[in-house]
C-alpha positions as CSV (number, residue, x, y, z in Angstrom):
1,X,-96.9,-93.5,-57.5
2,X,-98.5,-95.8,-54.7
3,X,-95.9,-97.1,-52.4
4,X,-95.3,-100.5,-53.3
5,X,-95.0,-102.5,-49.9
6,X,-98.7,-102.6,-47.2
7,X,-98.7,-103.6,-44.1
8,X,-97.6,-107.0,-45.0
9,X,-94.9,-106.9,-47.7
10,X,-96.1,-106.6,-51.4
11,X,-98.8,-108.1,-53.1
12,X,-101.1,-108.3,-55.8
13,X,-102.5,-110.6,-58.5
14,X,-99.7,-113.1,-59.4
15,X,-98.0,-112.7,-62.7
16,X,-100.3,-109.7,-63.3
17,X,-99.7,-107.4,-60.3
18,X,-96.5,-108.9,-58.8
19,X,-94.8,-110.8,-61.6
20,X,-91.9,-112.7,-61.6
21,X,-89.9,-109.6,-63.1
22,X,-91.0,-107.5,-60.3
23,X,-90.1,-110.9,-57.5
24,X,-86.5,-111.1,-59.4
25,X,-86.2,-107.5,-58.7
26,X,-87.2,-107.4,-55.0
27,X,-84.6,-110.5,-54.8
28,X,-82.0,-108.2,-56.3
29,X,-83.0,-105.1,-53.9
30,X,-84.1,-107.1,-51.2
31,X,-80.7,-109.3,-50.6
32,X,-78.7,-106.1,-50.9
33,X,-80.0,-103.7,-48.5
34,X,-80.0,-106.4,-46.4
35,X,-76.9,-107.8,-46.5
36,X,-74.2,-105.0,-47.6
37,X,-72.9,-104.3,-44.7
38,X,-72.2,-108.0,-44.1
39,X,-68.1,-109.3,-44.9
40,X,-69.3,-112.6,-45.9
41,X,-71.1,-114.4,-48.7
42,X,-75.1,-114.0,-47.5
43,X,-77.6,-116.3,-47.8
44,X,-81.5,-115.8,-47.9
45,X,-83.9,-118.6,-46.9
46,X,-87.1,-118.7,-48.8
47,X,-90.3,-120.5,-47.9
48,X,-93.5,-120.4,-49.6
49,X,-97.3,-121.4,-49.1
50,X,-99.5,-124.0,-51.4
51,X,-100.5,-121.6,-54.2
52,X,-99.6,-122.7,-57.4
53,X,-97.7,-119.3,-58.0
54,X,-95.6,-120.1,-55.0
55,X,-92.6,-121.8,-57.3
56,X,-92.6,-119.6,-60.2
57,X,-92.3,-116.5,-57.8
58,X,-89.6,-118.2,-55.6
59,X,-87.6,-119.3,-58.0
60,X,-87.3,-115.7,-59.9
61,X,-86.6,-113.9,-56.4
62,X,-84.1,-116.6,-55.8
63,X,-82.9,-115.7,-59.2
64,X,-82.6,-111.9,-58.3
65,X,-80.7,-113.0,-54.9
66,X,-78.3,-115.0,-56.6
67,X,-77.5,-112.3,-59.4
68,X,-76.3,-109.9,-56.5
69,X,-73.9,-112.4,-55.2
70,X,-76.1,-114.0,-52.3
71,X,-77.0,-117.7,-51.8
72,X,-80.3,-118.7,-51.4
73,X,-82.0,-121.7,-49.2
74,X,-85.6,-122.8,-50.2
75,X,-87.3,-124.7,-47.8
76,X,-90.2,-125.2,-50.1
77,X,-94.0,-125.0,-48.4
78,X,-93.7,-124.0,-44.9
79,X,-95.5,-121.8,-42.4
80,X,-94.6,-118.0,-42.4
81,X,-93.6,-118.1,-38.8
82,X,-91.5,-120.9,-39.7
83,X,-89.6,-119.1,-41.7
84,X,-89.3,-116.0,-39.2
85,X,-88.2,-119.1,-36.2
86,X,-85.3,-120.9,-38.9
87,X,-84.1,-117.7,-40.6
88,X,-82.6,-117.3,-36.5
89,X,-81.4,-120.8,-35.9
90,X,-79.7,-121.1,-38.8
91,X,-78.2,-117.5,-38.9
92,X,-79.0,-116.5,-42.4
93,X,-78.7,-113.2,-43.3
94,X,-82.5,-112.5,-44.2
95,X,-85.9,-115.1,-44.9
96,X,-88.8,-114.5,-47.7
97,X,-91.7,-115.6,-47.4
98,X,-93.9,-116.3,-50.8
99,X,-97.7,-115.6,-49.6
100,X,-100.9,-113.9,-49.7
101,X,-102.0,-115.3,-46.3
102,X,-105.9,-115.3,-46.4
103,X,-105.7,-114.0,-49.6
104,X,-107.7,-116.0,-52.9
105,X,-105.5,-118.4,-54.9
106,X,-104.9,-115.6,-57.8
107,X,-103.1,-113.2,-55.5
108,X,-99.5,-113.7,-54.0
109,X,-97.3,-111.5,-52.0
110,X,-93.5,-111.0,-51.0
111,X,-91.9,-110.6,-47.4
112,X,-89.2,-110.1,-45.7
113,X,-87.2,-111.0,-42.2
114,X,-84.1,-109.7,-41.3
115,X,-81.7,-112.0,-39.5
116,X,-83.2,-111.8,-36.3
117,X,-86.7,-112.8,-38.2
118,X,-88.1,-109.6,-37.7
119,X,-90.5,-107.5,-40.4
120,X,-88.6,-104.8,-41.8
121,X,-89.5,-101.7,-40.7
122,X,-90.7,-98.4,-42.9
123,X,-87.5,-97.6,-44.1
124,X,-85.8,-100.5,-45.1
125,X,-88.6,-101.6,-47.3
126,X,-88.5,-98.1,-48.6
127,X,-84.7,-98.5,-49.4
128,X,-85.3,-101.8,-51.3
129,X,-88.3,-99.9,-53.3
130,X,-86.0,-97.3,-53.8
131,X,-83.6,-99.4,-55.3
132,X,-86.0,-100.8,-57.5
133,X,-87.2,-97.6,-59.0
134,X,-83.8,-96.6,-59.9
135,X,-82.9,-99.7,-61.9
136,X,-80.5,-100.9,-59.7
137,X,-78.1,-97.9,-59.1
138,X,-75.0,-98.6,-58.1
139,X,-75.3,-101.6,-57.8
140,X,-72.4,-104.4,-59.2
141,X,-73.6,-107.4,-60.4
142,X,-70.7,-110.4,-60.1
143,X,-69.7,-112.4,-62.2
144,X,-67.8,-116.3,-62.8
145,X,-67.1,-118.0,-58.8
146,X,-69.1,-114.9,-57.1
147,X,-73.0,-115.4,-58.7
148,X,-74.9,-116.9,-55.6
149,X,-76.7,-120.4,-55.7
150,X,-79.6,-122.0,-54.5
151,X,-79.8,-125.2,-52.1
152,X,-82.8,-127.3,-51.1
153,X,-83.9,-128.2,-47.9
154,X,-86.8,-130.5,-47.0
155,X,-86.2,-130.7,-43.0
156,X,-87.1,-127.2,-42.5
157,X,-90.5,-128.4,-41.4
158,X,-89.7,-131.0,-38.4
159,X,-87.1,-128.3,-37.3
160,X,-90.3,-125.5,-36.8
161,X,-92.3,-128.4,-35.1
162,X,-89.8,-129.9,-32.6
163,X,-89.8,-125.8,-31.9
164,X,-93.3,-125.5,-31.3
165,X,-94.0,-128.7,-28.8
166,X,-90.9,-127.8,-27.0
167,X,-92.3,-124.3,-26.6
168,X,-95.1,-125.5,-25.6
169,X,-95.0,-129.3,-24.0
170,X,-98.7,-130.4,-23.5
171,X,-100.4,-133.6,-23.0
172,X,-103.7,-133.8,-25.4
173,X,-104.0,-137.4,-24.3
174,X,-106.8,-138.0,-26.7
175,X,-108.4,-134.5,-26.8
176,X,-110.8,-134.4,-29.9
177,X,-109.7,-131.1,-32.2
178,X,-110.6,-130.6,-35.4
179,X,-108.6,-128.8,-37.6
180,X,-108.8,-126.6,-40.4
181,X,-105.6,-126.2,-42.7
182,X,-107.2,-124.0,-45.3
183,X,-105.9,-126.0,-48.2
184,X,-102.1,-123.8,-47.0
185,X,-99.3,-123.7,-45.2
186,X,-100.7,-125.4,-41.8
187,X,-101.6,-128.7,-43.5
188,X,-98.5,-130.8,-42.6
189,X,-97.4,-128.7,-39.5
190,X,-100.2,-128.4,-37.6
191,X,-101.3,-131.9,-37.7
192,X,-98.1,-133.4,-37.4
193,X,-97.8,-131.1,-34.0
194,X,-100.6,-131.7,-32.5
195,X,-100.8,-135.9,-33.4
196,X,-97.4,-135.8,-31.7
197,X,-98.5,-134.6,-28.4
198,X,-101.7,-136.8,-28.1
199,X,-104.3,-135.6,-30.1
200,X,-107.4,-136.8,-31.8
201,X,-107.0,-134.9,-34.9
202,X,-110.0,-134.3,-37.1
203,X,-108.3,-132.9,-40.3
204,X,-110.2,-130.5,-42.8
205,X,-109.0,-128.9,-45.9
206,X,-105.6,-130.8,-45.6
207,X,-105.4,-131.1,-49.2
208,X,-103.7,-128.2,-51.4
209,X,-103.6,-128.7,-54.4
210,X,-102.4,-125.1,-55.5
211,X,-105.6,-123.6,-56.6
212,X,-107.6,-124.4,-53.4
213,X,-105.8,-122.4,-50.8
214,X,-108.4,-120.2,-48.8
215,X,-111.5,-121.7,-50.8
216,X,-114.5,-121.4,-48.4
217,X,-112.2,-122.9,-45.5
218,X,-109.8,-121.6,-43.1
219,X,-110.2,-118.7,-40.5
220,X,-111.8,-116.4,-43.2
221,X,-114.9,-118.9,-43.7
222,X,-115.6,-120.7,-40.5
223,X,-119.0,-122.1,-41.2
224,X,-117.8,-125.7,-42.2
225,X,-115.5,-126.0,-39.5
226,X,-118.3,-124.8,-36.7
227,X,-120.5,-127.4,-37.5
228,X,-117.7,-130.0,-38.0
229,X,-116.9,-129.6,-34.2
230,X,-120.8,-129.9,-33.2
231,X,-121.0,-133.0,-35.1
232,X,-117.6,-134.7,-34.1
233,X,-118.5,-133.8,-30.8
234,X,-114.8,-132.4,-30.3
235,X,-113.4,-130.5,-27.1
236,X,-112.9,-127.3,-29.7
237,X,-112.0,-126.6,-33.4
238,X,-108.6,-124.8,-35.1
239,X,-108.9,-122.3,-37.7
240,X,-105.5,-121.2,-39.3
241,X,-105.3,-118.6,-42.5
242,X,-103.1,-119.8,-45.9
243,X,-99.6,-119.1,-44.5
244,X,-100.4,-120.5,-41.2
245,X,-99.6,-117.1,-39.0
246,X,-103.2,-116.6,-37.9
247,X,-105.5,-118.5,-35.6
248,X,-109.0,-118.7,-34.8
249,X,-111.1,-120.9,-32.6
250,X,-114.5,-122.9,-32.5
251,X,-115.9,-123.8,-29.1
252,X,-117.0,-127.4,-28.7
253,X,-120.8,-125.5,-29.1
254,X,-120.0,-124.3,-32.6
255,X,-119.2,-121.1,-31.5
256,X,-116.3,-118.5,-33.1
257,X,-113.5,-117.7,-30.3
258,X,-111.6,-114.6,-32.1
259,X,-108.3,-113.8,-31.9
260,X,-109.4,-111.0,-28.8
261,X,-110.8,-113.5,-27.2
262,X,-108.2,-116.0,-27.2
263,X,-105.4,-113.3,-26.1
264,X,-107.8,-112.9,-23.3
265,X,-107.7,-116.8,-22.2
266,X,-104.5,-117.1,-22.6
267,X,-102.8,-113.7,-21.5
268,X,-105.4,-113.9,-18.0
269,X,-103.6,-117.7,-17.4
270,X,-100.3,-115.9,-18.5
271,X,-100.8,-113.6,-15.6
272,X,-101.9,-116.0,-12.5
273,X,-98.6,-117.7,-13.6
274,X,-96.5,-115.3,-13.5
275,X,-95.3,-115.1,-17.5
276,X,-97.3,-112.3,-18.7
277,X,-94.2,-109.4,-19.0
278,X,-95.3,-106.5,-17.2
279,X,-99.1,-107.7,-17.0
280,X,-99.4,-106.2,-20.2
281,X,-100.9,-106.7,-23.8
282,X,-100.1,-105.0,-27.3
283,X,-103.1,-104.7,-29.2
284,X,-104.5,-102.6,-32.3
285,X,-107.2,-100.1,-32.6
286,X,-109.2,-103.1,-34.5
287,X,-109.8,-104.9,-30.7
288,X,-112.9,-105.2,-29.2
289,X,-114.3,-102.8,-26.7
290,X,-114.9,-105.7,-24.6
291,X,-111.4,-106.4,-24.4
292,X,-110.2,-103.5,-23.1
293,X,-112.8,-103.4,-19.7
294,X,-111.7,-107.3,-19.7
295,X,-108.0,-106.3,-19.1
296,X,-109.4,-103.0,-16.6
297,X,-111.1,-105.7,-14.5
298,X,-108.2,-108.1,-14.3
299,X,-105.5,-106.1,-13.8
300,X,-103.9,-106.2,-17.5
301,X,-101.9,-103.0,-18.9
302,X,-103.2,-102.4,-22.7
303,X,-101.2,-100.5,-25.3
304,X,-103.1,-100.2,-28.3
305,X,-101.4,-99.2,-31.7
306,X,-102.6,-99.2,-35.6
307,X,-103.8,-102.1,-37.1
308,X,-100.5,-104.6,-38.8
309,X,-99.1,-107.0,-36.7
310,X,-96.0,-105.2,-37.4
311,X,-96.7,-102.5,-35.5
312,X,-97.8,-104.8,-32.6
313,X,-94.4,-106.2,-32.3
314,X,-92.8,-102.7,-32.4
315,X,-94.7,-102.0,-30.0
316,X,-94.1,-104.9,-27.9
317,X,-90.0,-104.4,-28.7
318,X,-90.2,-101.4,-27.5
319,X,-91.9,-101.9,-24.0
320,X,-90.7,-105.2,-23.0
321,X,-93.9,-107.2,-23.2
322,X,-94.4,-110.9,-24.9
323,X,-97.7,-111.1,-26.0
324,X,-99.5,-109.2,-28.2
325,X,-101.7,-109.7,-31.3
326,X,-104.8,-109.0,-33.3
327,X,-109.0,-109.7,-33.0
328,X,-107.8,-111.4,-37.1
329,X,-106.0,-114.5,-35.2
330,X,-102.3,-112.8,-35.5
331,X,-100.9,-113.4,-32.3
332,X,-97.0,-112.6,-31.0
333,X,-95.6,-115.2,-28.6
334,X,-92.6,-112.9,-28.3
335,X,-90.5,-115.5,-25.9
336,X,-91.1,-117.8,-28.4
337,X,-91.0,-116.4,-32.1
338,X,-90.8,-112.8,-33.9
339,X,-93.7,-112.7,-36.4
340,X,-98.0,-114.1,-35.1
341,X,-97.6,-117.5,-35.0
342,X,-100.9,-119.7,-35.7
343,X,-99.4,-123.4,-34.2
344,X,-98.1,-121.8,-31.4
345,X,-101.5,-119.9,-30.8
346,X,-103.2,-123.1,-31.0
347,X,-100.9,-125.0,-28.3
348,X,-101.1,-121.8,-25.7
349,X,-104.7,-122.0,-26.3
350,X,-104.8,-125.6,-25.8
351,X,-102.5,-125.3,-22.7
352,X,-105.5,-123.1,-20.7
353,X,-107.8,-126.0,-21.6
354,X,-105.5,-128.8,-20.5
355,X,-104.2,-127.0,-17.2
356,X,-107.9,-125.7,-16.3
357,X,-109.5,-128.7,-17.3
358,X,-112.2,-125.9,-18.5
359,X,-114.0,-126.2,-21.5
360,X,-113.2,-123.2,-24.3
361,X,-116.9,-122.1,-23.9
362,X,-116.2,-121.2,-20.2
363,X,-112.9,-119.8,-21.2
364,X,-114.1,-117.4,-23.5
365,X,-116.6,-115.8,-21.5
366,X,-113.6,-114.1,-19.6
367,X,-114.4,-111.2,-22.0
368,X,-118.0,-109.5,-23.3
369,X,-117.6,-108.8,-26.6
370,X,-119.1,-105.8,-27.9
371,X,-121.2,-106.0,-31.5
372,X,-119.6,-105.2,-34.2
373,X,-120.1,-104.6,-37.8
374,X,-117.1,-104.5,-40.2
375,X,-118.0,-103.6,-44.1
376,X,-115.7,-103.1,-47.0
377,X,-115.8,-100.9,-49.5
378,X,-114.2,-101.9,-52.5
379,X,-112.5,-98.5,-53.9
380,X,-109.0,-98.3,-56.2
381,X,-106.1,-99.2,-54.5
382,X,-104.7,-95.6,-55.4
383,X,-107.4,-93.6,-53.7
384,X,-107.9,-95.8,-50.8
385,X,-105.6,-93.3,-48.7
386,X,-107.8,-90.1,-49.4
387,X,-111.0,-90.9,-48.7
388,X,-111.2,-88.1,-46.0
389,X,-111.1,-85.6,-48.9
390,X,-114.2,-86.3,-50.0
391,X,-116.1,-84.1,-48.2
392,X,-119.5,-85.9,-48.5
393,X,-117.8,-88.8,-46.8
394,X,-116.5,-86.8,-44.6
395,X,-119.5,-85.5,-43.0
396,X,-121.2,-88.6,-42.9
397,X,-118.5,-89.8,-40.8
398,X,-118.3,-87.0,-38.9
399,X,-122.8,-87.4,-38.3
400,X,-121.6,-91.3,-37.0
401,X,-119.2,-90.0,-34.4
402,X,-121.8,-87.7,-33.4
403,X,-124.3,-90.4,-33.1
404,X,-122.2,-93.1,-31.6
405,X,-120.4,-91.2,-28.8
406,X,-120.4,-92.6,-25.6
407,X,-122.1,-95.7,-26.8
408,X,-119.6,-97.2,-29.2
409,X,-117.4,-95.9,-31.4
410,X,-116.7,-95.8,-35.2
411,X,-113.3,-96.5,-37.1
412,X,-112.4,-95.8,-41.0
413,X,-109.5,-97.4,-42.1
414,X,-108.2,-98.4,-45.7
415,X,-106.8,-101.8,-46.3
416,X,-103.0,-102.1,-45.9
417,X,-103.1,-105.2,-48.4
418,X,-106.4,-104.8,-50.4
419,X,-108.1,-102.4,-52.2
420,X,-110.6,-101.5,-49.8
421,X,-111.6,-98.8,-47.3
422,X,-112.9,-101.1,-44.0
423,X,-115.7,-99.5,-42.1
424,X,-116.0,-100.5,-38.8
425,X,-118.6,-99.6,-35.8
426,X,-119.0,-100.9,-32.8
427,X,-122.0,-100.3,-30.4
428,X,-124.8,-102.2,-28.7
429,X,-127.8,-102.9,-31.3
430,X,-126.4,-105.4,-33.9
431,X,-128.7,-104.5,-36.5
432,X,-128.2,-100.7,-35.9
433,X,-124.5,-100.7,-36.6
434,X,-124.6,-103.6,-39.3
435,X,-127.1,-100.5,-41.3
436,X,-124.9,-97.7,-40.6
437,X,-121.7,-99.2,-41.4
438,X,-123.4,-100.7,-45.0
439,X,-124.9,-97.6,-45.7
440,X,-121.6,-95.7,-44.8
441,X,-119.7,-98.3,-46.9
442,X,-121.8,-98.1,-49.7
443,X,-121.3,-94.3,-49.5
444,X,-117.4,-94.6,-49.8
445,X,-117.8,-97.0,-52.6
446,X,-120.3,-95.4,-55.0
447,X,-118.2,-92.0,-54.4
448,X,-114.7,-93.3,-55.0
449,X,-115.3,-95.7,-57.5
């Protein structure tokens, strides 16, 4: 039986996939293991984003929680990071966030923070799934005074921003920036923040309406928003994902600043000021070439681990440094909060600009990136995991290896969320790699399908 958290909590199609039976029982599991050693009543906060799902998930998780004898707090629709920053300053026991992050409007997903706001690691999520599997053993239910309840909050979202602009405390003084909200999380937040400390705000796809979340806007489809900042004439453009813990840029010449890219802007000014820990940067295997001799050239110390977020801020935990992040847009302001944190990406970013008075086309050119060509193969979820025993594809990635050594290099990796096996290759010759990586993609599919 497939395991049932990825790389980012569990997920699937809503009420098909992850239904509310399965949400009430991760809220059973899930408030347990995380709270039984604790000699006190616990309380979960739970946040989720603008899909329509959102509430009918919540409020059967909240359901489970309470049926163990923990309260819960729901906050309503709020940025995952916000929920990773409040769960510590108001010393809850653990934090759930409702989302599918860049995800289409019929998926949803579950996940968890400890009290510190951290993901939970390997085997905790394995102890909850554990649970689950064996119907609850040993596990007492209360009853009468003990049952938990639920309480609403709807000031959870000031607290995250007065967090994120005194993090951060710029002047925009009238700087143009359009942003993209992706129909999700980000559309109050991140135009609140950045109106608040001076900014024109061009707004786009500030409108959820439950079923819209992700729709051909926001950091996975940046063609509306690169000609937005051409025509507006705007100093750059902000690109966040449904949950708001990704971010992506637009130069103020329509071009896409990744998330590489803007951990090189930011970590270099990190550095000549003396708050880059270590003069180093967490990355995954998923980064650039380019980035890499960037950070040789300047001086910057690169740990690399596999591709999650998760394993970036292990990573990071473990070696002292505080920033970190992914080429998606998930980027780990460690000083500043415990999960990638699109707003506080965006202000960083925007910091650089305002204290260089350098335009983000200039910026970016700090790093050469590399061509690349990333293609999915669309495979069942249950198989994704072996496609090395199939020894046709095996030897055809084996052959690319051969052929890209020295030049480039080629990376195989299933999804952690979806089911697909990603192909990756990065070399020199656009349209070379774009026609090995499709035809390698295309090989995985029609053989695992």
């Amino acid at each position: 039986m497939a395991r049932l958290f990825g790389t980012d909590g569990v997920r699937g199609v809503a009420n098909e996939e992850l239904t509310p039976l399965l949400a009430m029982q991760l809220g059973q599991a899930g408030a347990y293991v995380l709270t039984k050693e604790r000699d006190h009543k616990p309380t979960i906060m739970v946040g989720c984003d603008t899909r329509i799902s959102g509430d009918m998930l919540a409020n059967a998780l909240m359901a489970g929680a309470c049926s163990v004898g923990a309260n819960a707090v729901y906050v309503g629709v709020i940025p995952t990071p916000a929920i990773a920053y409040l769960t510590r300053k108001y010393k809850v026991d653990a934090g759930v966030v409702i989302s599918a992050s860049h995800n289409p409007v019929e998926f949803n997903g579950i996940k968890f923070f400890d009290g510190n706001g951290y993901k939970l690691p390997d085997s905790l999520e394995d102890e909850i799934e554990s649970l689950i599997r064996s119907d609850m053993k040993g596990v007492k239910f209360p009853t009468g005074s003990s049952v938990g309840k639920i309480k609403y909050r709807t000031d959870a979202r000031e607290e995250y921003i007065n967090h994120a602009v005194q993090s951060v405390p710029i002047k925009l003084d009238g700087m143009k920036i359009v942003v993209d909200c992706a129909e999700g999380a980000a559309f109050y937040t991140s135009v609140e923040t950045l109106k608040e400390l001076g900014g024109n705000i061009v707004a786009i796809h500030n409108n959820p309406d439950g079923t819209n979340i992700n729709a051909n806007c926001g950091s996975t489809h940046l063609e509306e928003l690169k000609a937005r900042v051409v025509y507006e004439k705007a100093a750059l453009g902000l690109a966040f994902d449904g949950d708001a813990d990704r971010l992506l840029a637009v130069d103020e010449n329509g071009r896409v600043v990744d998330g590489d890219q803007i951990m090189a802007i930011v970590g270099n000014h990190m550095k000549d000021t003396g708050k880059l820990k270590k003069n180093m940067i967490v990355v995954t295997v998923m980064s650039n070439l380019g980035f890499s001799l960037m950070a040789k050239e300047r001086g910057i110390e690169i740990e690399q681990t596999k591709v999650g977020d998760r394993y970036v801020l292990e990573r990071m935990k473990e070696i002292g440094a505080n920033l970190g992040g992914e080429q998606s847009g998930h980027i780990i302001f460690l000083d500043e909060n415990t999960t990638g944190d699109g707003l506080l990406s965006a202000l960083h970013l925007l910091q650089v600009l305002v204290e260089t008075g350098k335009p983000l086309s200039e910026l970016s050119s700090v790093m050469n990136v590399l061509p690349q060509a990333l293609v999915n193969a669309k495979v069942p979820n249950h198989k994704k995991e072996s496609y090395m025993e199939y020894p046709e594809i095996a030897a055809a990635i084996e052959k690319l290896n051969e052929t890209f050594e020295g030049e480039g290099r080629v990376l195989i990796r299933p999804s952690g969320t979806e089911p697909l096996v990603r192909v990756m290759i990065e070399g020199k010759d656009q349209t070379m790699i774009q026609k090995e990586a499709q035809k390698l993609a295309d090989l995985i599919q029609n053989i695992m399908l």
